[in-house]
C-alpha positions as CSV (number, residue, x, y, z in Angstrom):
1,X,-31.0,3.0,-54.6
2,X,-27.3,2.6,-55.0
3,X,-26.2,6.1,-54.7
4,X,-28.6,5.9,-51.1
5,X,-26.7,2.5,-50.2
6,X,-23.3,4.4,-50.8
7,X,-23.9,7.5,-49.4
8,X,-25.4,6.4,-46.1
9,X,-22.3,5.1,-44.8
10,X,-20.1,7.8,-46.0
11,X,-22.8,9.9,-44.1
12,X,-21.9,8.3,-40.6
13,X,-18.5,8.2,-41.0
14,X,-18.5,11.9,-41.6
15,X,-20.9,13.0,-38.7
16,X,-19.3,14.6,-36.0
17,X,-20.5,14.4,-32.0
18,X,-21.9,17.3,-30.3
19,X,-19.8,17.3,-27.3
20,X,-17.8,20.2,-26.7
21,X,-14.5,20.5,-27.8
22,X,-12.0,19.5,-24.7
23,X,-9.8,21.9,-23.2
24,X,-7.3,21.0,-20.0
25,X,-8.5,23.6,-17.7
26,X,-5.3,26.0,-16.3
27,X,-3.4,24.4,-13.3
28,X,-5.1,26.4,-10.5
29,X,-1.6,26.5,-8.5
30,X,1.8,28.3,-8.8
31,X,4.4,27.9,-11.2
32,X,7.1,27.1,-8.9
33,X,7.4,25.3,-5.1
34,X,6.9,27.3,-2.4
35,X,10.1,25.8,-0.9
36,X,13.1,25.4,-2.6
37,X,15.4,22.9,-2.2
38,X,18.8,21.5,-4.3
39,X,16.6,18.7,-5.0
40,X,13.6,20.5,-6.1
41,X,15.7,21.8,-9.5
42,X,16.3,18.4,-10.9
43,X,13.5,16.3,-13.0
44,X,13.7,12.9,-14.9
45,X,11.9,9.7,-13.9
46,X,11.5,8.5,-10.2
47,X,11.4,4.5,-9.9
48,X,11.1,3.4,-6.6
49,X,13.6,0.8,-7.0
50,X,16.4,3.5,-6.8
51,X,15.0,5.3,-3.6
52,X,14.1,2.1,-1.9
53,X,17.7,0.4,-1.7
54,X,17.4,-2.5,1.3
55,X,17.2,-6.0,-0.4
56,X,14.6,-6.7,2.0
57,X,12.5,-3.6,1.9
58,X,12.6,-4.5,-1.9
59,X,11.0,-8.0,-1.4
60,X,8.8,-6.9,0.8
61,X,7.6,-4.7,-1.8
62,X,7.1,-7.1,-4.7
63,X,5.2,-9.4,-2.2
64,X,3.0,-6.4,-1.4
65,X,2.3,-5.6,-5.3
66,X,1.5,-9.4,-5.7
67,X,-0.8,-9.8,-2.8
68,X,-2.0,-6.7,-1.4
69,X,-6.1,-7.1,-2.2
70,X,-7.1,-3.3,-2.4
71,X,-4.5,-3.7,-5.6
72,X,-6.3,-6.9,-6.7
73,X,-10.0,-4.4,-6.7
74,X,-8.4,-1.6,-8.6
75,X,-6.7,-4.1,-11.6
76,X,-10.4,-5.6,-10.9
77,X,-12.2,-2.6,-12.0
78,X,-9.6,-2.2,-15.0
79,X,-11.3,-5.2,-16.3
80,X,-14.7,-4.3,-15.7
81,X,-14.3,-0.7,-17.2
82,X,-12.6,-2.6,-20.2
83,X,-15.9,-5.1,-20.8
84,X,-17.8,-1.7,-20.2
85,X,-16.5,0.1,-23.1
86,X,-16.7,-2.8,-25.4
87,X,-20.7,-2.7,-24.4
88,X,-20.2,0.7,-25.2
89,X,-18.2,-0.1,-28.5
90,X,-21.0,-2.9,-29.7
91,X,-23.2,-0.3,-30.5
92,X,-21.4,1.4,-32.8
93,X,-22.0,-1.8,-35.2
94,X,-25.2,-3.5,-36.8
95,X,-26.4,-6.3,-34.7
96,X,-27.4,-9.6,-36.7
97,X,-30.3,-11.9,-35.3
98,X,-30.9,-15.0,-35.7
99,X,-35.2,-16.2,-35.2
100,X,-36.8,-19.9,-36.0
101,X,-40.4,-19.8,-35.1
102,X,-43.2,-22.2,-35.8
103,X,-47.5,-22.0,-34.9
104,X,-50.4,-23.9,-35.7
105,X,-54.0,-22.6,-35.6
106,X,-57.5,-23.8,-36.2
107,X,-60.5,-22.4,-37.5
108,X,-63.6,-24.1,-38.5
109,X,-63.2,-22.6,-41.9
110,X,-59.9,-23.6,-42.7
111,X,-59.3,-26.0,-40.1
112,X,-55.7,-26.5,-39.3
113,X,-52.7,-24.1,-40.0
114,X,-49.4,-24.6,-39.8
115,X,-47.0,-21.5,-40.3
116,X,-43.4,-21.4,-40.1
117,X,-40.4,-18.9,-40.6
118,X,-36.7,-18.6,-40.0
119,X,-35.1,-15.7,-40.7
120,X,-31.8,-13.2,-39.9
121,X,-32.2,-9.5,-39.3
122,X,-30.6,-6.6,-39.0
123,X,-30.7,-3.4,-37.6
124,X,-28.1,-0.7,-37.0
125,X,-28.7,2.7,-35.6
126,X,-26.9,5.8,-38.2
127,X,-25.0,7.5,-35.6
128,X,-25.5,10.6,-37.1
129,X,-25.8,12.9,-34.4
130,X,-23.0,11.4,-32.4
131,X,-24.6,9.7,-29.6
132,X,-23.4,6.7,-29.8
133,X,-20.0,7.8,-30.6
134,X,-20.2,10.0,-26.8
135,X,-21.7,7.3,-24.6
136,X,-18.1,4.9,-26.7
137,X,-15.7,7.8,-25.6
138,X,-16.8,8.7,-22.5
139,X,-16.7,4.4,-21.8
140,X,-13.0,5.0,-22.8
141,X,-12.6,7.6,-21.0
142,X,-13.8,5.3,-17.3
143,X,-11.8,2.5,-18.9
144,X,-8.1,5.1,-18.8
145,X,-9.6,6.2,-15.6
146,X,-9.5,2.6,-14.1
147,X,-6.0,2.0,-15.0
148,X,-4.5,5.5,-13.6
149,X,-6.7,4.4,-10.5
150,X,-4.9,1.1,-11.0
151,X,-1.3,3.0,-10.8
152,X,-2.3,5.6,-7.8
153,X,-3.3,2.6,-5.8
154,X,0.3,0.9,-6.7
155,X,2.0,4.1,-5.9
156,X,0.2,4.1,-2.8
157,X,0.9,0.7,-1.6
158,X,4.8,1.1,-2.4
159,X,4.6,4.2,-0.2
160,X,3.0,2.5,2.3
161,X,4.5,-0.7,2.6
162,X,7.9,1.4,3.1
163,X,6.8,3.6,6.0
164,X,5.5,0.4,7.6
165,X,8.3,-1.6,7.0
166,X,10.9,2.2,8.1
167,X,8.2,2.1,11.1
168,X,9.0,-1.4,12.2
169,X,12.9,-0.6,11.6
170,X,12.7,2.2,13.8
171,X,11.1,1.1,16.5
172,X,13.5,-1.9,16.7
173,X,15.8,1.3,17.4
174,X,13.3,2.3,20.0
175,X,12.9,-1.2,21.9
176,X,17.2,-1.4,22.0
177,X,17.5,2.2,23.6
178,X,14.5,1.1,25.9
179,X,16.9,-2.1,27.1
180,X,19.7,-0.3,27.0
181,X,18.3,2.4,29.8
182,X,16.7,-0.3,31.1
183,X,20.2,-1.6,31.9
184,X,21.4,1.4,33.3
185,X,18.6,2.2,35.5
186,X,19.3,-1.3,36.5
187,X,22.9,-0.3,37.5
188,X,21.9,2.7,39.4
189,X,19.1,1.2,41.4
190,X,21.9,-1.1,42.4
191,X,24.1,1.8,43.0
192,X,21.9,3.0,45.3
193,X,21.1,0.0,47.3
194,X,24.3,-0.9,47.9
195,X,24.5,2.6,49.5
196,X,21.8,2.9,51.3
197,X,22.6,-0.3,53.0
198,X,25.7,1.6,54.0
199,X,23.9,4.4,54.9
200,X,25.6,7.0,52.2
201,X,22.3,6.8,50.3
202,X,19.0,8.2,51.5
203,X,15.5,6.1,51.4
204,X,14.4,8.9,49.1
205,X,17.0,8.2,46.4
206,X,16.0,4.7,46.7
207,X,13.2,5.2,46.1
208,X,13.7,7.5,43.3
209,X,16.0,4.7,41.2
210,X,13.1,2.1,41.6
211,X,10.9,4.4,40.3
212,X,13.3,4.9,37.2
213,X,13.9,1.5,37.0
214,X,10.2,0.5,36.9
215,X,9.8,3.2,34.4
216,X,12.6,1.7,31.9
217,X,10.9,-1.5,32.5
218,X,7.4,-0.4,31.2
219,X,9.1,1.5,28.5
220,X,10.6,-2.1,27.1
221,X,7.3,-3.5,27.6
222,X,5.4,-0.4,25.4
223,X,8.6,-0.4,22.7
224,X,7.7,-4.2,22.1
225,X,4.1,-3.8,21.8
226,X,4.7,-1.5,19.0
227,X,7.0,-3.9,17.4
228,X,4.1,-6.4,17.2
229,X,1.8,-3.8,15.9
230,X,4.2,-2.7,13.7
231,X,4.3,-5.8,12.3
232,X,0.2,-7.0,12.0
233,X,0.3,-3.1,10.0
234,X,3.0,-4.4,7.7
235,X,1.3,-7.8,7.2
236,X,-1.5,-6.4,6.6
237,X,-0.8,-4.3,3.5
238,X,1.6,-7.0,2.5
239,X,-1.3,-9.0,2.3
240,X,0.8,-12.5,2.8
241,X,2.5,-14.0,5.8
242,X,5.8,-12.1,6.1
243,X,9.3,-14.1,6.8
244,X,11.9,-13.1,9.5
245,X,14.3,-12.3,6.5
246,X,12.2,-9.6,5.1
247,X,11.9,-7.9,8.5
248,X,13.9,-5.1,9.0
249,X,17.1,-4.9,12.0
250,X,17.2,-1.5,12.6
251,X,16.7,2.0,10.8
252,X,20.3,1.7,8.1
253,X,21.2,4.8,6.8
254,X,21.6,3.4,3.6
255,X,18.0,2.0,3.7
256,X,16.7,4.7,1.4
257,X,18.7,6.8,-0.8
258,X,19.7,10.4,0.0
259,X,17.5,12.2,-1.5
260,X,14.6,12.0,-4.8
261,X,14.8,14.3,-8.0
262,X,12.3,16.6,-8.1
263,X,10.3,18.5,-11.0
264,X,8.4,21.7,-11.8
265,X,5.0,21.7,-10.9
266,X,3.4,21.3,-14.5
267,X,6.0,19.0,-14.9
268,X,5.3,16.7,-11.5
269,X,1.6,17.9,-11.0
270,X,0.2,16.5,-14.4
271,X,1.5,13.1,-14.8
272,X,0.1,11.9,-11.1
273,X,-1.7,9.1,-11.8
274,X,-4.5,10.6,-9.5
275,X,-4.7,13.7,-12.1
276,X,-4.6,12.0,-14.5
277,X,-7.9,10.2,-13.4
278,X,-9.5,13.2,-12.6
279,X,-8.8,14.1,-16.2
280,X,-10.0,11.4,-17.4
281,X,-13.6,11.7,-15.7
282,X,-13.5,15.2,-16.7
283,X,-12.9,13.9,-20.5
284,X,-15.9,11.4,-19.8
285,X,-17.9,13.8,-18.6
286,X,-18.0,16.1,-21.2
287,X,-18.4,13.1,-23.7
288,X,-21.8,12.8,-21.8
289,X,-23.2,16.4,-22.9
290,X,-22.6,15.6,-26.4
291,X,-24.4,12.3,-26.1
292,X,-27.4,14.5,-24.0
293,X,-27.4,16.7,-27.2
294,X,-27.9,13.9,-29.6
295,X,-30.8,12.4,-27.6
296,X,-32.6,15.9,-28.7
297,X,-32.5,15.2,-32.4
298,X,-34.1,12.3,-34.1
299,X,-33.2,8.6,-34.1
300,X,-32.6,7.1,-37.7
301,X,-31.6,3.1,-37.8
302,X,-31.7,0.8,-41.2
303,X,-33.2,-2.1,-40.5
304,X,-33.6,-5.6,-43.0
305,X,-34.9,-9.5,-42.6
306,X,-34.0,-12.3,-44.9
307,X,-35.5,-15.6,-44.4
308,X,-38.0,-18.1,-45.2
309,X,-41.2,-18.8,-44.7
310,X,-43.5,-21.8,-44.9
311,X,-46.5,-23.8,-44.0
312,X,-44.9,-27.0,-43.5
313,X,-41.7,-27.4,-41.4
314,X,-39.8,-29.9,-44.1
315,X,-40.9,-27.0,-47.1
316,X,-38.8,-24.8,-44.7
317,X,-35.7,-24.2,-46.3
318,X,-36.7,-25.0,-50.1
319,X,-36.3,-22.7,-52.6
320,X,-39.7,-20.4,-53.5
321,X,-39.9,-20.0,-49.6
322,X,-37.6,-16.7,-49.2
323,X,-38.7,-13.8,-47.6
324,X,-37.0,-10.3,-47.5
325,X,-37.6,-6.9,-46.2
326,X,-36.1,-3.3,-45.5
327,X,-36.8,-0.4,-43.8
328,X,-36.0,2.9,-42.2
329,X,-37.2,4.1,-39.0
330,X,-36.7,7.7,-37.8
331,X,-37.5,8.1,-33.9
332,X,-38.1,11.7,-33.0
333,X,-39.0,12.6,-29.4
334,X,-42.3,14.8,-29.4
335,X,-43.0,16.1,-25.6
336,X,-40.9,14.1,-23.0
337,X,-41.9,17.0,-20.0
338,X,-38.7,18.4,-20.1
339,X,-36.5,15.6,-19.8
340,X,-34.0,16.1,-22.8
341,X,-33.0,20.0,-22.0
342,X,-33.1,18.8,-18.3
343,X,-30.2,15.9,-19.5
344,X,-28.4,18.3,-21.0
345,X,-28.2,20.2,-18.2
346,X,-27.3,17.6,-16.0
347,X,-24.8,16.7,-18.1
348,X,-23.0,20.5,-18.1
349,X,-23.5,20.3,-14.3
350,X,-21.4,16.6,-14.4
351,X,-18.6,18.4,-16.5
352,X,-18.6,21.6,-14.4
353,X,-18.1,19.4,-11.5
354,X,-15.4,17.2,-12.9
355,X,-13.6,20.3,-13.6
356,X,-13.8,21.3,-10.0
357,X,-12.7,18.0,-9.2
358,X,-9.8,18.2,-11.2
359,X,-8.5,21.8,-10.0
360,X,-9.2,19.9,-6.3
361,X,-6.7,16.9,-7.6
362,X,-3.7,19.5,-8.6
363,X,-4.2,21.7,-5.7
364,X,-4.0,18.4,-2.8
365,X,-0.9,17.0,-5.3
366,X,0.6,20.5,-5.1
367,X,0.5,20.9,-1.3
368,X,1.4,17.2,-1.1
369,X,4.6,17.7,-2.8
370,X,5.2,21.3,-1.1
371,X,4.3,20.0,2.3
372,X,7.1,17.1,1.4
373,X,9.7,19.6,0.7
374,X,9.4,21.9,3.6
375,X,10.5,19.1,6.0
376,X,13.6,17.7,3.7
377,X,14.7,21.7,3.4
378,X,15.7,21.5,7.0
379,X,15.6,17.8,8.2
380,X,19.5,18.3,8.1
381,X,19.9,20.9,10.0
382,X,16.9,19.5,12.7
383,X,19.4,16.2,12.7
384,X,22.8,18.1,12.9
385,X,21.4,19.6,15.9
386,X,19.8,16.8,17.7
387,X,23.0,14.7,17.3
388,X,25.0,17.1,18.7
389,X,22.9,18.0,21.5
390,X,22.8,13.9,22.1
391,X,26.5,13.6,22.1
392,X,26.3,16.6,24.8
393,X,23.5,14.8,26.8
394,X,25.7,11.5,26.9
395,X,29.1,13.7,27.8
396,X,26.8,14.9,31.1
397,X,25.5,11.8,31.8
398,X,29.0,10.1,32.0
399,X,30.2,12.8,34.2
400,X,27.2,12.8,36.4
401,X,27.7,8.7,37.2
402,X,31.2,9.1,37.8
403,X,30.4,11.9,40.2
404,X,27.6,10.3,41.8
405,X,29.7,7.0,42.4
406,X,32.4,8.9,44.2
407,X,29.8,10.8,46.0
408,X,30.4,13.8,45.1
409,X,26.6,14.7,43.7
410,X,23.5,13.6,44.5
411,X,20.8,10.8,42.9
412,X,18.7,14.3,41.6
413,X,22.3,15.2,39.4
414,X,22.5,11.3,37.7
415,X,18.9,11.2,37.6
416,X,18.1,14.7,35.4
417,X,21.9,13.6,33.3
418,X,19.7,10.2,32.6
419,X,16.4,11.7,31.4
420,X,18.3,14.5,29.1
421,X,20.4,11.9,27.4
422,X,17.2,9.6,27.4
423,X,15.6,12.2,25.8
424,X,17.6,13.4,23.6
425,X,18.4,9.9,21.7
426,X,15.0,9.1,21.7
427,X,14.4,12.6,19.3
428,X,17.3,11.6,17.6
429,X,15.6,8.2,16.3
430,X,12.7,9.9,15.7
431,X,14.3,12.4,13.5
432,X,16.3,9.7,11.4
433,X,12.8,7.9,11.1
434,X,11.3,11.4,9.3
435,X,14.0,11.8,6.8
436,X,13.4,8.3,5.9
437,X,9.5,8.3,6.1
438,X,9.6,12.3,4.3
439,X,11.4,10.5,1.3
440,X,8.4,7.8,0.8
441,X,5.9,10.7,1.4
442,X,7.9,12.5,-1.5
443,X,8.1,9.6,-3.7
444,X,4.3,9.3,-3.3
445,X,3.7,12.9,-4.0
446,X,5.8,13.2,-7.5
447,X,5.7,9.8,-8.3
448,X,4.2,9.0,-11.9
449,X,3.4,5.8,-14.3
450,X,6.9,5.4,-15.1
451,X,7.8,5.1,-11.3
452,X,6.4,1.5,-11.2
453,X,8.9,0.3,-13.6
């Protein structure tokens, strides 16, 4: 009996699970970038405290991470994964009942009976097979799933607070070249009544400058709209009422920093947070066929009562009253129609699945980060050019007025020299605004765990 008692447990802390032994499926992608860049050939840790560099775009930030609610669901489902697995983990112990019970009977032979028993039991299931030990890791598994979930959401929300809050900056750019044409279609629809009053202007040209003029005003109107927009969107992810001094005044070139160090692909690609949970499910998933491969071999559990039994309730717990039993139970399905070699192959079918899903989670992150680096590769040279061509544009435009003040050219010169140069700085700010908003979108595509520090 002793060496049984002894060697049981040594028996189930030997046994080994059934699942397959895991293996990280190959990286289904290439082992470099398909565009290289100067920052592409550096690697180290990317916290978005040193991209991010505006006080306020920082604060807004922190107020984000501490309010947003779709953060609040994901650390939320960290702690329901967490009371999972210790479900999950419970069953790898005995459980330990408690039972006080009491009847009374009556037969014309013996007339009244009174019975009554307390007692404890136990029962624990020998895990010998595994199957317990699966369904615990695979639990685990969900539960390091929910907190890389838990990151990738984070990372997400950092990104996108900053383009919002680079959004709103920019079209604060926007709304003051709106009121700044504005201002000189104001000027030239003067110009031109003045002249046509004097007759050196024709009806036509009036007419054209009002049109410009009622144009520039709409455009002011539009430019504000988006402001407000701009700023609900920001609110919104926020998630709390935002102050004027969190708001941005304009797109600063010093708003985000010059550029983001950059990895090789098994370097960057595997430490996504949203890999990594893909991993993680595949890890789970093939915890499950081992537990599908226990559920074909028998069920063994140890089972034992202690208590005490009598007929009167104050003889209940005297001595001469105990009560004890033990037992062993071995549960061994016979014919369930298929359903144990059909689990087991739904279970293969989850893994083979999760695998796919995983290869799908390095490929979108590798096109992410590749899609990222073709725009900063040439978002210098795009700017270079659009700033010179503006600076051209606004060289015209000068010369044009002067002209068409003295006379010397007509409304159809100033007004083509105004919509170039109108034009042309509107492209500029929309440039500036994609370098800024192609940094966030790389940030979001490399970033790991060790960015939210």
């Amino acid at each position: 009996m002793k060496k049984v008692v002894f060697t049981l447990p040594l028996l189930v802390l030997s046994a080994c699970t059934l699942a397959p032994k895991y293996v990280r499926p190959e990286a289904p992608v290439a082992s470099g970038w398909p565009v290289s860049t100067p920052e592409a050939q550096a690697s180290g840790p990317v916290r978005w405290h040193d991209l991010f560099l505006d006080a306020r775009l920082q604060k807004t930030i922190d107020l984000a991470v501490a309010n947003n609610r779709d953060l609040r669901v994901a650390v939320l489902d960290i702690t329901r994964a967490r009371a999972q697995y210790g479900i999950a983990r419970a069953d790898l112990f005995p459980s330990l009942d408690g039972s006080l019970s009491g009847s009374k009977s009556h037969t014309q032979a013996s007339g009244d009976v009174q019975s009554y028993t307390a007692s404890l039991g136990l029962s624990w299931e020998l895990d010998i097979f595994g199957r317990v030990r699966s369904l615990n890791t695979a639990a685990l598994e969900d539960f390091f799933a929910a907190q890389e979930n838990r990151n990738a959401v984070q990372i997400s929300l950092i990104g996108d607070v900053a383009s919002a809050w680079l959004n709103l900056a920019a079209g604060q750019d926007t709304l003051r070249l709106a009121q700044q044409t504005l201002q000189a279609r104001k000027e030239s629809y003067d110009i031109a009544t003045g002249q046509a009053k004097i007759g050196t202007a024709s009806d036509l040209d009036l007419a054209q400058a009002k049109t410009e003029y009622e144009s520039a005003r709409q455009a002011v109107a539009q430019a504000e709209t988006a402001i407000d927009q701009d700023k609900a969107a920001l609110t919104l992810l926020v998630g709390a009422p935002l102050s004027d001094d969190l708001l941005p005044d304009g797109l600063q070139a010093n708003a985000v920093a010059a550029s983001l160090p950059v990895g090789l692909p098994s370097q960057v690609l595997l430490g996504r947070p949203d890999v990594l949970t893909a991993e993680h499910d595949l890890k789970a998933a093939n915890a499950d066929i081992g537990a599908a491969r226990a559920a074909m071999f028998p069920s063994i559990s140890l089972t034992g009562a202690a208590g005490s039994a009598s007929s009167a309730l104050g003889d209940l717990f005297k001595s001469g009253h105990n009560t004890w039993s033990y037992g062993t139970s071995i549960k061994q399905s016979i014919f369930a129609g298929g359903a144990n070699i059909n689990g087991v192959r739904s279970a293969r079918a989850n893994r083979d699945i999760a695998v796919a899903q995983y290869e799908k989670a390095i490929q979108s992150a590798f096109r992410d980060v590749s899609d990222a680096l073709a725009v900063r590769a040439r978002i210098d040279e795009r700017l270079d050019a659009q700033t010179q061509a503006t600076e051209a544009a606004a060289q015209a435009y000068r010369l044009s007025q002067a002209s068409y003040k003295a006379g010397a050219t007509s409304y159809l010169t100033l007004l083509d020299a105004q919509r170039t140069l109108y034009s042309a700085q509107q492209s500029l700010i929309t440039l500036n605004a994609l370098k800024a908003s192609n940094l966030v979108a790389l940030y979001q595509a490399v970033a790991d765990d060790q960015s939210l520090q």
